[in-house]
C-alpha positions in Angstrom: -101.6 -59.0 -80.5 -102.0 -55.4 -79.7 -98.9 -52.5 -81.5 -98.1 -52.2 -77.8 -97.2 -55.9 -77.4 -94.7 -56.2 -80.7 -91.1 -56.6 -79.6 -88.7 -53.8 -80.1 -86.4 -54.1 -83.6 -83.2 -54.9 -82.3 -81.1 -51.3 -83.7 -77.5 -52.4 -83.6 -75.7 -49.1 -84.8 -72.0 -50.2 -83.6 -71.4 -52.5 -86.6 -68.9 -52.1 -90.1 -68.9 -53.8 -92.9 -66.0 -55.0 -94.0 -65.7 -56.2 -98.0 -63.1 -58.0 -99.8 -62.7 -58.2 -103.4 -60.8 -61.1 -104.4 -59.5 -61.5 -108.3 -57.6 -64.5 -107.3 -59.9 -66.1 -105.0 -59.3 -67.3 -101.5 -62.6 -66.3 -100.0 -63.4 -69.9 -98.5 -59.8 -69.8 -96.6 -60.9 -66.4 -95.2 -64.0 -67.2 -94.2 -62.6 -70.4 -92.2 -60.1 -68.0 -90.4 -62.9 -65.6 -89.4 -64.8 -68.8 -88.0 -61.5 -68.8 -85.8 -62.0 -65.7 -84.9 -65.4 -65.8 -83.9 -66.9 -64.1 -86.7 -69.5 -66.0 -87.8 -71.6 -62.9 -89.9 -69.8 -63.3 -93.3 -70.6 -65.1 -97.0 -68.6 -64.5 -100.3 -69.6 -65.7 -103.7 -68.3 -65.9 -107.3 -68.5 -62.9 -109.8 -67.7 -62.6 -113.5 -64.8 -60.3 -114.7 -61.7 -59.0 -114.3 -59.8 -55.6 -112.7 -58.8 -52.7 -115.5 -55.6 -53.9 -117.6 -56.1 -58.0 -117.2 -57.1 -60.2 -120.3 -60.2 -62.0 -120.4 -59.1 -64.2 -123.1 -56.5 -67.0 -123.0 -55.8 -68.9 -126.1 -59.1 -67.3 -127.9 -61.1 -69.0 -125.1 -62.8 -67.0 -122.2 -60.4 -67.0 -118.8 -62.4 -68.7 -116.4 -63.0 -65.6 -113.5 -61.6 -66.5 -110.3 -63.0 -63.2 -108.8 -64.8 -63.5 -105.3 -66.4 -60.6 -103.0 -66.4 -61.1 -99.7 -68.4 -59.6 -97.0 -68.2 -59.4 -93.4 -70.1 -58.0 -90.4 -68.2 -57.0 -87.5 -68.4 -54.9 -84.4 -66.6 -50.9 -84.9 -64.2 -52.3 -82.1 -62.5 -55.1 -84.2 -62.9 -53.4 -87.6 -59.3 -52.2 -87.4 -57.9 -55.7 -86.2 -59.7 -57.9 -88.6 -59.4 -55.5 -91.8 -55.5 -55.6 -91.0 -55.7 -59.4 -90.7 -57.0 -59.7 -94.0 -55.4 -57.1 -95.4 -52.3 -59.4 -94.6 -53.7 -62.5 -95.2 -55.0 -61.9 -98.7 -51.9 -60.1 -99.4 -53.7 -57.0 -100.6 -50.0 -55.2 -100.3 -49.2 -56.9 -103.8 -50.7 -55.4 -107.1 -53.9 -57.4 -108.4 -54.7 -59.4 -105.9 -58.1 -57.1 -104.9 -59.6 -54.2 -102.8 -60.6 -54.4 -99.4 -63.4 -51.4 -97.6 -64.6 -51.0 -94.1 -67.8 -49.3 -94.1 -70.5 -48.1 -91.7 -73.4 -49.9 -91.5 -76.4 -47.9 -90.3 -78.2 -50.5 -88.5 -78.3 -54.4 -88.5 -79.4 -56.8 -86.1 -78.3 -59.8 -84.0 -77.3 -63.0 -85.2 -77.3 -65.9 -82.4 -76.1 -69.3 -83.8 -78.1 -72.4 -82.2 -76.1 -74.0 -79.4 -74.0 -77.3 -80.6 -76.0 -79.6 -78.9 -79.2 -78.3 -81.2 -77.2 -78.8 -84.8 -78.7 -81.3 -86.3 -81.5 -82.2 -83.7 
């Protein structure tokens, strides 16, 4: 296969990134009500530590961290609507429950999910 014949990198530069950090957890109920949504370009996972001014000790013993980050892809379009969903959803409004960002992203590429009747096969 000859340079000419390579296919083009797909150069998606309409697309934000959209994190959630969560010091209470919730990231899996998110995630499930971005699925509804139709975003399907999002993972979270389980960090050590605490936000400035919480204990990390209970009792002498080491608080178990129930921090999660959260990230999602989404088009520029629907940045607004979905950070305000989760905004509300995780209840950012109250003190210590976490940060959430929108962000640029300067390029990323597709992501097609296999068709339902492939799952499994």
């Amino acid at each position: 296969m000859s340079q000419n014949d390579k296919p083009d990198i797909p150069y998606i530069d309409y697309t934000r990134q959209i994190t959630c950090i969560l010091y209470e957890g919730g990231a899996s109920k998110l995630m499930e009500l971005l699925h509804h949504k139709g975003i399907n370009e999002c993972y979270f996972y389980s960090v050590r530590g605490n936000p400035i001014g919480r204990a990390s000790l209970a009792g002498n013993l080491p608080e178990i961290p129930k921090t999660e980050i959260l990230h999602a892809t989404v088009s520029a379009d629907q940045a607004d609507y979905i950070y305000k969903m989760l905004y509300e959803e995780a209840n950012m409004d109250e003190q210590g429950q976490g940060v959430i960002t929108v962000n640029r992203l300067t390029r990323s590429s597709p992501i097609a999910l296999p068709e339902e009747s492939h799952v499994g096969a």
